[in-house]
N, C-alpha and C positions, 0 to 999 in steps of 0.2 A: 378287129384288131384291139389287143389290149397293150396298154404302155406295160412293161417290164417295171414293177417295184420292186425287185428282190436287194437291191443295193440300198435305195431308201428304208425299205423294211428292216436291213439291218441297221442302218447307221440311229433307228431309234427304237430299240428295244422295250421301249414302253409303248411303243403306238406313234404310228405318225400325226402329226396335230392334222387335229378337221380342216382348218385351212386349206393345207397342203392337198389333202384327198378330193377339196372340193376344187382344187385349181386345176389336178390331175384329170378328173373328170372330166372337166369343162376341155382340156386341153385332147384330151381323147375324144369328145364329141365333134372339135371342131377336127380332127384327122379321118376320123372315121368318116366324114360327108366323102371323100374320095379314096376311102376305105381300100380298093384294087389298086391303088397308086402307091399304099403303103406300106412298106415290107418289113419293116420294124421298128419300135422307141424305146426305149432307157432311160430311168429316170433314175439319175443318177443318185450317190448320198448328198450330196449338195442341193437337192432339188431346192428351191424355193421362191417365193413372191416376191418379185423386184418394186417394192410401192413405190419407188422414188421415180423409176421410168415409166409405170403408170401414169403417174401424176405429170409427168411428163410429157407423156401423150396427148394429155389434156390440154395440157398449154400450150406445145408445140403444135397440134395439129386439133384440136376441138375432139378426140374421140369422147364418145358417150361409155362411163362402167367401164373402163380397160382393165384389163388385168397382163401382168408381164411376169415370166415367172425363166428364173434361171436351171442350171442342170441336167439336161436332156443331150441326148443322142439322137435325131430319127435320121430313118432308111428311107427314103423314097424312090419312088420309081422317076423317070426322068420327065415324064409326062405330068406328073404335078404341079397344079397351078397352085400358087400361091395368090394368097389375099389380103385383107386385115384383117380377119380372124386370125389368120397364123401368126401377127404381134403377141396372138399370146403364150406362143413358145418359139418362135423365129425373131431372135434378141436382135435390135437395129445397134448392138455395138459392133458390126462386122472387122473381121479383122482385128479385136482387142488381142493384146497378148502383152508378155513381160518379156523381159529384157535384164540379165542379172551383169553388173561389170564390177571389177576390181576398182577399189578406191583407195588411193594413198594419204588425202589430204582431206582439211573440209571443204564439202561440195557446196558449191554457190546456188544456191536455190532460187537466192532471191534473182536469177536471169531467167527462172520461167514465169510463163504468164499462160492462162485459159485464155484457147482460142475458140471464136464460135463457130454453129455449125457452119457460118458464108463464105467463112475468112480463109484464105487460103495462104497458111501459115504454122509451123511447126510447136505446138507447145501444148496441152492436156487439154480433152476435149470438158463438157459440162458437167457430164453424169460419170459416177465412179472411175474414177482413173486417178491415179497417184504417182509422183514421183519422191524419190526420198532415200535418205543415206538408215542405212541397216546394220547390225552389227552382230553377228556370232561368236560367244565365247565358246573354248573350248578347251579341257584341263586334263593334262596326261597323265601317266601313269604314277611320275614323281609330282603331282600338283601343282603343275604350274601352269598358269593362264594363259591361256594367245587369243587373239581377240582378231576375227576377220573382218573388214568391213566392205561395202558393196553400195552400189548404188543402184535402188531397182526403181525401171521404169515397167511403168503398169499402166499401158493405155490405149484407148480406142482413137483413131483420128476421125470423126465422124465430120467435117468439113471434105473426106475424101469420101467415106463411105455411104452415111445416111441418104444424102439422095440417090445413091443407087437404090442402096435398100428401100428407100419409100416408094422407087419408082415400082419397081418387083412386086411391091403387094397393091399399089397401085392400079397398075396397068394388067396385073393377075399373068405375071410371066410363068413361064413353066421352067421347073428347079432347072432339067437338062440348060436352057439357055440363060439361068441364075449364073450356074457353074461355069459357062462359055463362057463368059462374061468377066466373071470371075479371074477366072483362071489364065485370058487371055488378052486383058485389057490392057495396054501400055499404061504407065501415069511415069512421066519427068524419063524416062529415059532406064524406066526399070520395069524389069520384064512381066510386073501384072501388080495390082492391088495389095497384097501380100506381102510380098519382098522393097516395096516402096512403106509400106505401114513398118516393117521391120528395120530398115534402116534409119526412118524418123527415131526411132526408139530408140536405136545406135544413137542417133543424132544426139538426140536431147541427155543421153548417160553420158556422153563427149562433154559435150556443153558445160555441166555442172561440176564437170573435174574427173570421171571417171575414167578407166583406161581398156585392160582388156575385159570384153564378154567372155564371159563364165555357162553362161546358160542363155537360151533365148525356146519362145512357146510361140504359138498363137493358139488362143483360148475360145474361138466363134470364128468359124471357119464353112468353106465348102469342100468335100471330099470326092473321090470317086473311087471305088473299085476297076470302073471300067465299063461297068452295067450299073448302078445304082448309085448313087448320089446321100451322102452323109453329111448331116446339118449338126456341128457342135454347138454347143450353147452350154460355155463358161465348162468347157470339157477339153482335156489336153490328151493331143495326139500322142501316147507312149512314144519316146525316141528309142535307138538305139541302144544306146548306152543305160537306159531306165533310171535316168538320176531326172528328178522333178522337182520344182517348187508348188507349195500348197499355201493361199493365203488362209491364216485365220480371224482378221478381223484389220481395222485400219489401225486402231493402235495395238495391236498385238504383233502384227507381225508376217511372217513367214516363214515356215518349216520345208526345208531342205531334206530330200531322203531319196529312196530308190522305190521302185513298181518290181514287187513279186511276182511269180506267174506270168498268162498270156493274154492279157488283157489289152482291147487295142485302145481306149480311149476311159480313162479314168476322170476323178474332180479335179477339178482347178482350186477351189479353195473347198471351204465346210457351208457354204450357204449364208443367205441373209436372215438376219431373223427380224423380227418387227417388233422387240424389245428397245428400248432407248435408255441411255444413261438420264433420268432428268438433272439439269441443272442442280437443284436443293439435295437430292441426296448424294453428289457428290463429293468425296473428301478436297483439303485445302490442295492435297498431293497430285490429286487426278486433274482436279480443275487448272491450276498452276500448271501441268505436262500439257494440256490442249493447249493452255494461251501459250506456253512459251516453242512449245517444237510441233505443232502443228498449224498450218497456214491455208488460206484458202484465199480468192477472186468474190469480187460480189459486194463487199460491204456489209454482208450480213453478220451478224454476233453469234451464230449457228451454224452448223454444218452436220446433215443429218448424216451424212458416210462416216463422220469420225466420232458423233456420240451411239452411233449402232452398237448395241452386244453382239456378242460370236455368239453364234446359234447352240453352243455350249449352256446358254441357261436357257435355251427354248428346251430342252432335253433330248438334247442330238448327243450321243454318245462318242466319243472322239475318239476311242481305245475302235469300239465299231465300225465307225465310217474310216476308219484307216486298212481294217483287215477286208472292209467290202471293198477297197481298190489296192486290196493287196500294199498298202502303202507301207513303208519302213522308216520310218525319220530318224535321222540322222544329227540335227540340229536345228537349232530357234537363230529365226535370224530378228531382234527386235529393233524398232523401230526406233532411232535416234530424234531424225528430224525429216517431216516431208510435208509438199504442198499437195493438197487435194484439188480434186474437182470441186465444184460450187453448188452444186446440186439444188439447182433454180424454181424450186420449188417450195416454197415457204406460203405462197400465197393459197395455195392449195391443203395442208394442215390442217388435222382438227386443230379447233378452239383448245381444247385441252391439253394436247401434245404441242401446239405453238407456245402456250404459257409455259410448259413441262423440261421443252428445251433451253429457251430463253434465258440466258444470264443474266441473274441479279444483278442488287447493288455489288463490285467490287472496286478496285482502284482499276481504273481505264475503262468500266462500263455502268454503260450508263442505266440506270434502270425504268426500261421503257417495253415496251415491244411495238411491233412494227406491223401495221396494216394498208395493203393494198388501199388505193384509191379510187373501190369497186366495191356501191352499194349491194352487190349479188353476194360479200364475199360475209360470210354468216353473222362475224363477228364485227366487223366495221358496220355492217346493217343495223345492230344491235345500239353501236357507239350512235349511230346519228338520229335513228330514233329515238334516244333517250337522250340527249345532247342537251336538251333544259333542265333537265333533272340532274344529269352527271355536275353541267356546270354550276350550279348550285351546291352539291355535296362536295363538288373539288373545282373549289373558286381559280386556282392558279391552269385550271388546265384550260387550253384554249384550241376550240378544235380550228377555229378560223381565224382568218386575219381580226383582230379584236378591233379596228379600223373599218371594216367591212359591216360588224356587227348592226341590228337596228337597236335600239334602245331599249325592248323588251328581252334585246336574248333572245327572242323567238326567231326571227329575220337575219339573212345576209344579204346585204346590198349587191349586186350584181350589176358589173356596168352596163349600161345600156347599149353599148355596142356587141355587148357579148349576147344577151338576149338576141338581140337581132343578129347577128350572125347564127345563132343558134336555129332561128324559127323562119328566116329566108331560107 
């Protein structure tokens, strides 16, 4: 079996980046081990490397090298067992999707809060998910402006989902009983998984002020024809009507338009790319738009969802990946004000891309950066090895309690109850 790139191959008319081809493969080699099970994949124009749920996997669960990559379609046959190899294209946001409402007023944001995976509680999970007020203008024929606005939730409930999901490549279920399960599992008094993760999303556009849905998706899903079992990943089931939203990036936005042609399962947005805005080359304009209308959980001074580039300067063609899903826009819905995910992953960063995102000195930040308190972690390794030498060249910096200290700087006093607690 080969994965299908004809969609990615157009959406980059110069070449799809080596990255992409080497996750393709890898994602083909792990399908192909049950090769007679698999009837088809699609790699959509969106395809690409999810490093942030990697990195995730790591901390969440200890895997060794994961790799997670979004944009796919596969066909299986029902007999398919699933494993953790298929994390690398079987996305643990199950059930993600959006939710578009009409907003009359400003939406109160500040009433959501990130829930985690344990919490069994309504409001945005860790990794990628967004809620937030949007706005489309639009200018008629005599020139005059009208201005829509909306309130889109964008989220996965993984406090409902994720332990299934991890059960499934866990326990190595077979897709046919992924989809039973799926498809037919009560949760609170609604009729499966799916239409409970959809009304949350009602839920929380309610919440924050919004009124009537306009639009609603789910974006990682399980399907059936009847015989065969279709796994999305960040791929929206064409409706009816073929009016879709398409995200392109967390501060850009969302484009609103229609699906040409017969196409059953197009992108949900244009992909991740693994370019970063760093801190120092951004303008006063840019950096001032994340601190003041963009929010996030965590404490952190970063958030790698909202300094991502749109896969626009990876040299993803966007005129391309529109005509490879037949897509038509219609309008920009940009982004006013919204909270993100936390995306709990900081400790995991290169050294270079940690320093890279990190805001400087400005008014309200502070200029520091932040390291785990986890001699493995490359850079803290670096700080306490050379911790005599640092604190000689920057006398104000104190890596320890300066009370703890021994008298050479060399020693920390540890108390002697703590030792021994430590070595009984």
């Amino acid at each position: 079996m080969h994965i299908d790139r004809k969609p990615l191959f157009s959406a980059y008319p110069s070449g799809i980046p080596a990255a992409l081809v080497e996750a393709l493969d890898h994602v083909e080699q792990v399908l192909n081990r049950q090769e007679d099970k698999v009837v088809s994949a699609v790699a959509l124009s969106n395809f690409s490397l999810d490093s942030d749920r990697a990195k995730g996997f790591i901390r969440d669960f200890g895997a060794k090298n994961p790799i997670s990559t979004r944009g796919l379609v596969v066909r299986l046959k029902p007999g398919y067992k699933l494993s953790s190899d298929d994390a690398a294209w079987f996305h643990p946001e199950m059930g993600k999707g959006r939710v578009v409402a009409s907003l009359a007023g400003k939406p109160g944001l500040e009433k959501i809060r990130e829930v985690s995976t344990t919490e069994n509680a309504i409001g945005i999970s860790p990794y990628n998910c967004s809620i937030g007020h949007y706005a489309r203008t639009d200018t008629n024929e005599i020139g005059m402006a009208t201005e829509k606005n909306v309130v889109i939730v964008d989220t996965s409930f993984e406090s409902l989902t994720l332990p299934l999901w991890h059960s499934w490549i866990e326990e190595k279920v077979d897709v046919g009983t992924a989809l039973a399960q799926w498809k037919d599992m009560s949760v609170s008094n609604h009729e499966n998984i799916s239409t409970k993760a959809r009304e949350d999303r009602v839920a929380l556009a309610m919440n924050v002020g919004a009124t009537d849905v306009v639009y609603s998706d789910e974006i990682n899903s399980l399907y059936t024809d009847g015989e065969d079992v279709f796994i999305t990943n960040h791929a929206i089931k064409v409706p009816e009507n073929k009016q879709i939203f398409v995200h392109t990036s967390a501060l850009g936005g969302y484009r609103e338009g229609r699906v040409s042609g017969d196409s059953k399962f197009v992108a949900s947005d244009i992909g991740l790319s693994d370019n970063f805005y760093s801190w120092s080359s951004m303008s006063a304009e840019h950096k001032k738009r994340i601190q003041s209308d963009c929010s996030w959980d965590g404490g952190k001074s970063f958030n790698t969802f909202v300094l991502r580039q749109p896969t626009t300067t990876a040299n993803l063609s966007l005129r391309a990946s529109d005509s490879a899903n037949g897509f038509i826009s219609e309008g920009q819905y940009a982004m006013k004000k919204a909270k993100f995910s936390s995306q709990p992953i900081h400790d995991y960063l290169s050294t270079d891309l940690l320093v890279s995102l990190t805001p400087g000195s400005a008014p309200g930040v502070e200029n520091h950066i932040e390291l785990p308190l986890n001699k493995d972690h490359e850079l803290m390794s670096e700080v306490i090895q050379n911790f005599p030498a640092l604190q000689k060249k920057f006398p104000s910096f104190k890596l320890y309690n300066p009370a703890l200290m021994s008298e050479d700087n060399q020693h920390i006093r540890i108390p002697r109850e703590v030792v021994l607690h430590l070595t009984n």
